[in-house]
C-alpha positions in Angstrom: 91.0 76.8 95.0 91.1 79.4 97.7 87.6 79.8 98.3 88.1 83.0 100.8 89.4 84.5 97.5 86.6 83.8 95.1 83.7 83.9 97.4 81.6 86.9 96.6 79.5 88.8 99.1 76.0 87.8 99.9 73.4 90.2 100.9 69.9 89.6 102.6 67.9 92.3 101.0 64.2 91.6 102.0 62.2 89.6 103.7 58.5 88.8 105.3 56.9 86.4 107.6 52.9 85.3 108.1 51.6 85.8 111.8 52.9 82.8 113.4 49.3 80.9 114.0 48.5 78.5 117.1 47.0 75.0 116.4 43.7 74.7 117.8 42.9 71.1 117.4 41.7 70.7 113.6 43.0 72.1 110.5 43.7 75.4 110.0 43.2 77.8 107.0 46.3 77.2 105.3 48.1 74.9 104.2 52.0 75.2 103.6 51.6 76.2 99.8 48.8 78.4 101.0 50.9 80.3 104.0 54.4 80.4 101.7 51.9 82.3 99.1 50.3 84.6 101.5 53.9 85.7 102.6 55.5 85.8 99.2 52.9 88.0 96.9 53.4 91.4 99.1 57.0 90.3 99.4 57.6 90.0 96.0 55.5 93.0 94.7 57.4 95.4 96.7 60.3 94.1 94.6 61.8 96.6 92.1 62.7 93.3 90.1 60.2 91.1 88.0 59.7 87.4 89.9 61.0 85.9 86.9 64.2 86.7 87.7 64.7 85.3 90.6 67.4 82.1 90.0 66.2 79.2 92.4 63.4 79.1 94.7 64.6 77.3 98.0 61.8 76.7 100.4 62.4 74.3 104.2 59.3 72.1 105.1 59.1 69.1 107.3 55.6 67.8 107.4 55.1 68.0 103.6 51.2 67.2 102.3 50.5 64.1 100.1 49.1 67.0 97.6 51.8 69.8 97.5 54.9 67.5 97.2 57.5 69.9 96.5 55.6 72.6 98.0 58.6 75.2 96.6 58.1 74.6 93.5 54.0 74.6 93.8 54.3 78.5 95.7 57.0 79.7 93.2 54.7 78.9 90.6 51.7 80.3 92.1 53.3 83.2 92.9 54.1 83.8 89.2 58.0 83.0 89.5 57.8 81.0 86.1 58.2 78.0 84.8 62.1 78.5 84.1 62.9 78.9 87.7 64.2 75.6 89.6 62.4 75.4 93.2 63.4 72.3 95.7 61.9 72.2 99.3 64.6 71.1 102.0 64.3 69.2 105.1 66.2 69.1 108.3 63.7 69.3 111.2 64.5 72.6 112.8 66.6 73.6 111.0 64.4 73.5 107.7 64.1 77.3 106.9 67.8 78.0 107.8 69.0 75.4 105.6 67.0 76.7 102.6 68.7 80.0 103.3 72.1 78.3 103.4 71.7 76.9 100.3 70.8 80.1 98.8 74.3 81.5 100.5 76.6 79.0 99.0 74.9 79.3 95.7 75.4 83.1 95.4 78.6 82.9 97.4 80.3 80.7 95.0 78.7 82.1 91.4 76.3 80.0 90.2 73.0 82.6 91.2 72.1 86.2 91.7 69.3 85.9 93.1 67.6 83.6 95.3 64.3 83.3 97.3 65.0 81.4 100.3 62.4 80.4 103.1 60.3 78.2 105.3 57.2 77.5 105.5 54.7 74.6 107.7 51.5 73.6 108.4 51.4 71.5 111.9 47.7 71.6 111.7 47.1 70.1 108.9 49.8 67.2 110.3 47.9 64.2 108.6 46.3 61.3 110.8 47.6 57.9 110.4 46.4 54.3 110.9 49.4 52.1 112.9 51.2 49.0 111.4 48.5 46.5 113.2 46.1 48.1 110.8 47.9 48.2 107.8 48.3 44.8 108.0 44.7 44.3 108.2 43.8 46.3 105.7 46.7 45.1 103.1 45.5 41.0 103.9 42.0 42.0 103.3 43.2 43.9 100.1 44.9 40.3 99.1 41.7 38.0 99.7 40.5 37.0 96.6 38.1 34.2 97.6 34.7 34.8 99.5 36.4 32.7 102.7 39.3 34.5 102.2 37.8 38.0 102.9 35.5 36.6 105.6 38.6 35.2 107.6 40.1 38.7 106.6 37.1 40.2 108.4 37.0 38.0 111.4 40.9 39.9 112.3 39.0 42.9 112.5 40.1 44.7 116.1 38.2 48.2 116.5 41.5 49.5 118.0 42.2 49.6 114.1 40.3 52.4 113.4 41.9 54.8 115.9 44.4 56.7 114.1 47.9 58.3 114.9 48.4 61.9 114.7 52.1 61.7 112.6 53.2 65.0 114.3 53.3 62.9 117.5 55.5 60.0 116.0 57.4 62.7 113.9 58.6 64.5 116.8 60.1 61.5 118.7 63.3 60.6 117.6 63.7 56.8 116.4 67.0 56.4 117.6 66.8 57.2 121.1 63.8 56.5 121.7 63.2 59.7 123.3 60.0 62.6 122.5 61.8 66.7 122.2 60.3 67.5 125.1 62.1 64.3 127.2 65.4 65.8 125.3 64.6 69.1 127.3 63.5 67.4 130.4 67.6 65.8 130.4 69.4 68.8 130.1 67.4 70.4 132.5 68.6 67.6 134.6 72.0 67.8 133.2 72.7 71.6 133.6 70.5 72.0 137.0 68.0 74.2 135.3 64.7 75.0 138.2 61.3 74.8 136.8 61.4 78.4 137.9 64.2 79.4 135.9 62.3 78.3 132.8 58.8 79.6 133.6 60.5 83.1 134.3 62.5 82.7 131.0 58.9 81.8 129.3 56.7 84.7 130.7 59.5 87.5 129.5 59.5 85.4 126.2 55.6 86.7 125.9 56.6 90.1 127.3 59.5 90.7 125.0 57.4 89.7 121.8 54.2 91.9 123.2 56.3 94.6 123.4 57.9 94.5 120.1 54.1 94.2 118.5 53.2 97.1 121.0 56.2 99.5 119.7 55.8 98.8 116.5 58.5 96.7 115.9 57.4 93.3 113.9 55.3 95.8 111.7 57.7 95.8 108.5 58.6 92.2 109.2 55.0 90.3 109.4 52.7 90.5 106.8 48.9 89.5 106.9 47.5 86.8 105.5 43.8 86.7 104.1 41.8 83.1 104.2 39.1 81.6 101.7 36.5 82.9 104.0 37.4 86.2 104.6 39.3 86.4 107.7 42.4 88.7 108.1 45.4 87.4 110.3 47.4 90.1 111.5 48.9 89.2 114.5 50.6 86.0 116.5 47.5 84.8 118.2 49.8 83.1 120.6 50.7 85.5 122.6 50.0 86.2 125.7 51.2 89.6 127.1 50.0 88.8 131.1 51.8 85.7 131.4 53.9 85.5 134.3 56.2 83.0 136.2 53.9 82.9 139.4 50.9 81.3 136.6 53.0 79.4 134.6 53.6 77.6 137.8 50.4 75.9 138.1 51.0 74.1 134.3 51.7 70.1 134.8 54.8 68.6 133.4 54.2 68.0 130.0 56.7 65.5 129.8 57.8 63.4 133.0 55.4 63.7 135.0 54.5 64.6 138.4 58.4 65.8 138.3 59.3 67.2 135.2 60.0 70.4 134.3 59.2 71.0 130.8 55.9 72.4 130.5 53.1 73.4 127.5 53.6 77.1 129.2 57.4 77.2 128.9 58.1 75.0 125.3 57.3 76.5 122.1 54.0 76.8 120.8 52.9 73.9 118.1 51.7 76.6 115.1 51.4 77.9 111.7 53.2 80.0 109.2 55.8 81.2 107.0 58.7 83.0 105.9 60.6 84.2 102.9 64.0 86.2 102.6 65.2 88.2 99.6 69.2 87.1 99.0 71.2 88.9 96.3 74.6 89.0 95.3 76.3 92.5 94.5 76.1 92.6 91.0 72.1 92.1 91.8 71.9 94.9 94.4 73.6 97.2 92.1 71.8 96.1 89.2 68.1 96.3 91.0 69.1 99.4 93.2 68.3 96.8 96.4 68.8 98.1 99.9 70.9 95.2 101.8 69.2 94.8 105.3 72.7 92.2 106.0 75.3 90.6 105.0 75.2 86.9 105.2 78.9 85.9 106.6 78.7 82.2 107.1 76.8 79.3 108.2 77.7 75.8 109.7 76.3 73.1 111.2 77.5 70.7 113.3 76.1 67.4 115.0 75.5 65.3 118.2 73.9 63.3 120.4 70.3 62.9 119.4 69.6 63.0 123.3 71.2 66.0 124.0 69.9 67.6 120.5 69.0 71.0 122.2 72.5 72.1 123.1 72.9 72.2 118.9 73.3 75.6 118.9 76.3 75.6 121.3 78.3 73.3 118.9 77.3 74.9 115.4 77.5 78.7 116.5 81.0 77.8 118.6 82.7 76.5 115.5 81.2 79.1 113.3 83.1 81.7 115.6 86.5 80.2 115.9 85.9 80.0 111.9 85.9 83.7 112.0 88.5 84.0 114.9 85.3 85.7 116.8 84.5 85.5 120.5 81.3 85.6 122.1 82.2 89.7 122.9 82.1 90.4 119.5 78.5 89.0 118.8 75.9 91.9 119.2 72.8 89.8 119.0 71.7 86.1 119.2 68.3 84.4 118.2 68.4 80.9 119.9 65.3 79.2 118.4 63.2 78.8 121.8 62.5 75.2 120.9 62.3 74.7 125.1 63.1 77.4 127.9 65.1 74.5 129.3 67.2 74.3 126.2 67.7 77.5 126.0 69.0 78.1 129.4 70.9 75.2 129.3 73.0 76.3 125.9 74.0 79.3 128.3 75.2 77.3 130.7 77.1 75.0 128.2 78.8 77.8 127.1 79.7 79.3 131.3 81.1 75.7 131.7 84.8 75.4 131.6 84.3 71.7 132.1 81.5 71.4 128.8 83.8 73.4 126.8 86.7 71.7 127.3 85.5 68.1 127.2 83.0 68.4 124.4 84.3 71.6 122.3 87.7 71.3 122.9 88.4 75.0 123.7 90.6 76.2 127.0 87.9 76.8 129.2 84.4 78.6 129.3 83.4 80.4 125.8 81.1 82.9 127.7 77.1 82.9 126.9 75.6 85.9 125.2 74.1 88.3 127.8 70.2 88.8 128.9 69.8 92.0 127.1 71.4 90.4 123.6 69.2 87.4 123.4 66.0 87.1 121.4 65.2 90.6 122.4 61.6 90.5 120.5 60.7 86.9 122.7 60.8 83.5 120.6 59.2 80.3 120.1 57.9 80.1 123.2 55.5 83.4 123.0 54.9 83.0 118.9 55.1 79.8 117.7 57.6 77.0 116.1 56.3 76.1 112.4 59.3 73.7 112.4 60.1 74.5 108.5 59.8 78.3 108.8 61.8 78.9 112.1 65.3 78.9 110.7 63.8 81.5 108.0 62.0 84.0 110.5 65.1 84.2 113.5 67.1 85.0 110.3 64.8 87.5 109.3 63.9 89.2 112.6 68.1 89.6 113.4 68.7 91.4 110.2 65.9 93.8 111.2 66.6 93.7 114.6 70.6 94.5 114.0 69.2 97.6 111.8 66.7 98.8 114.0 69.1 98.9 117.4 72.0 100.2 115.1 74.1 97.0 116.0 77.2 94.9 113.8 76.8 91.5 114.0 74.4 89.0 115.0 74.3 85.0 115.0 70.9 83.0 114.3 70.9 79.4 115.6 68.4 76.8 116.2 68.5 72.8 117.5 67.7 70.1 115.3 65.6 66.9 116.5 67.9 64.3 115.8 71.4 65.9 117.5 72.6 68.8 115.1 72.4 72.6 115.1 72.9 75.4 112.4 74.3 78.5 112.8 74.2 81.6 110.5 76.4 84.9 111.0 74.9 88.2 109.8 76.5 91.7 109.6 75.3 94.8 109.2 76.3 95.7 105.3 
């Protein structure tokens, strides 16, 4: 089957994001469910459709709680979707939100939905605490005594070290494989593609500027909605930000990483956070049978893989391929979101892409693809200056480039993020 023939058009008609909340050291007032429910009741009640007839609920999140498994289908419920509507929660680091969105693309694409809410959604402060293997041992022979001298000589193995637990977000964001933390993955292609600690702390202080400017102009206004905790507090804004930051004090952070050397910094990585986001995907028989206002078309999405070490230069390989899919160069992309997992992995997907040597040897092209331009990339700031709630990401740069390509009166845009554990996605967006 020709599947160029029988695809059908997919449209991203709506969409909505929490503020993007920084970790400050204990749990905060949501949990995933909590923040993918805050997002998705104003979303959904602006909706000229009932939420029951929505088709699949699709929502990514990595650090799932021992009491919401399958948050999806817990929020689709709570938000009154129904009983009779499927909902499965997705996981690929990153990538999370962007694959839940993918999913929701192929399924509409190829005929089997109509409608779709797709999203991400993650709670890094609520990132459980965990006891290490010494003391589960401990605790598993002292479970298995079952005479008085058994559980005494159980006892007697006690080491106090046993009681000082793990935080899992720490493990979970060191790959197993290489042996290597995300922010050592930065710290190599720094060293790789000769990228200054200045380069990155200058890329990092705009990141803050560019994002207080959009929430200055007005610009995030339609896109973030607020959310309301238990005891009374409003969240309106990305408490992350911060609007003086500049180069010259970014300067005086330590490495975060390798030290005294490094370059990879807490000032110029993306901020550990909070939050949610949902889209709105319909296929045309939906838009014309709701009277929805497509905000974007989704084209196509793709993801490709590679080394784990070198996982931040993800979006060079999965938004290359996606483009010589649709015979497109990089002049004929209008705007790019690049997931600011690092500055250094940023900067260094840019010069991946300048490098007739990189393209040639590891995408197989002629020479040099070309790197999308200052003024095209993550024009509203990033990760860096609002915050990386690893399941949400992929949803919100997906969000944020539909409104961005409406707002600036622009064609086509490409959303793309690296995945811990060497692989990228990439998702191509035109203006309907």
């Amino acid at each position: 089957m020709d599947t160029a023939k029988t695809a059908r058009p997919v449209y991203l008609v709506d969409g909505a994001r929490t503020p993007f909340l920084k970790v400050e050291g204990s749990p905060g007032p949501f949990t995933p469910t909590d923040l993918a429910v805050q997002c998705g009741r104003p979303l959904l009640l602006r909706q000229p459709f009932a939420p029951q007839q929505f088709d699949h609920v699709v929502l990514g999140c990595v650090n799932v709680l021992a009491g919401e498994t399958n948050p999806a289908r817990i929020a689709a419920l709570r938000l009154g979707i129904g009983d009779a509507v499927p909902a499965n929660t997705v996981q690929i680091n990153c990538g999370s939100g962007l694959l839940a969105i993918d999913q929701g693309f192929r399924a509409i694409r190829d005929g089997s939905a109509d409608l779709i809410l797709s999203g991400g959604s993650e709670s890094l402060s609520h990132a459980p605490l965990q006891f290490g293997d010494d003391a589960a041992e401990w605790f598993a022979s002292l479970s298995k005594a079952r005479t008085m001298k058994d559980r005494l000589a159980a006892v007697g193995r006690f080491r106090p070290q046993y009681f000082k637990p793990e935080i899992s977000l720490l493990r979970g964001l060191t790959d197993p494989v290489v042996n290597l933390n995300m922010g050592q993955t930065a710290e190599l292609l720094a060293h790789l593609f000769d990228i200054s600690r200045r380069e990155a702390d200058e890329y990092a202080a705009e990141s803050h500027q560019r994002l207080a400017r959009a929430w200055r102009d007005g610009d995030l206004a339609q896109e973030v909605t607020p959310a309301f905790s238990l005891d009374g507090r409003c969240f309106e804004q990305d408490n992350g930000l911060r609007p003086d930051s500049t180069a010259d004090q970014l300067a005086r952070l330590k490495p975060a990483f390798e030290k005294p050397w490094g370059k990879v910094t807490a000032g110029n990585s993306s901020q550990v956070t909070d939050g949610a986001s949902w889209v709105i995907l319909a296929s045309e028989a939906a838009v014309e049978r709701h009277g929805l206002t497509p905000l974007a078309r989704i084209v196509d999405c793709q993801w490709s893989a590679l080394d784990p070490a070198v996982m931040g230069l993800g979006p060079v390989f999965s938004s290359t391929a996606l483009l010589q899919r649709q015979q497109l160069g990089m002049g004929d992309v209008d705007l790019w979101e690049i997931n600011e997992a690092f500055a250094a992995q940023v900067l260094a997907c840019l010069r991946a892409w300048e490098s007739d040597d990189f393209c040639r040897n590891e995408l197989g092209l002629d020479g040099a693809f070309g790197a999308p331009t200052h003024d095209r990339l993550n024009v509203d700031g990033g990760a860096i200056s609002l915050g990386h709630p690893v399941g949400a990401s992929g949803s919100r740069i997906v969000l944020h480039l539909a409104n961005a390509l409406q707002r600036l009166q622009l064609t086509r845009g490409v959303a793309t993020a690296c995945v811990g554990g060497g692989q990228g996605g990439a998702l191509l967006l035109e203006k309907p």
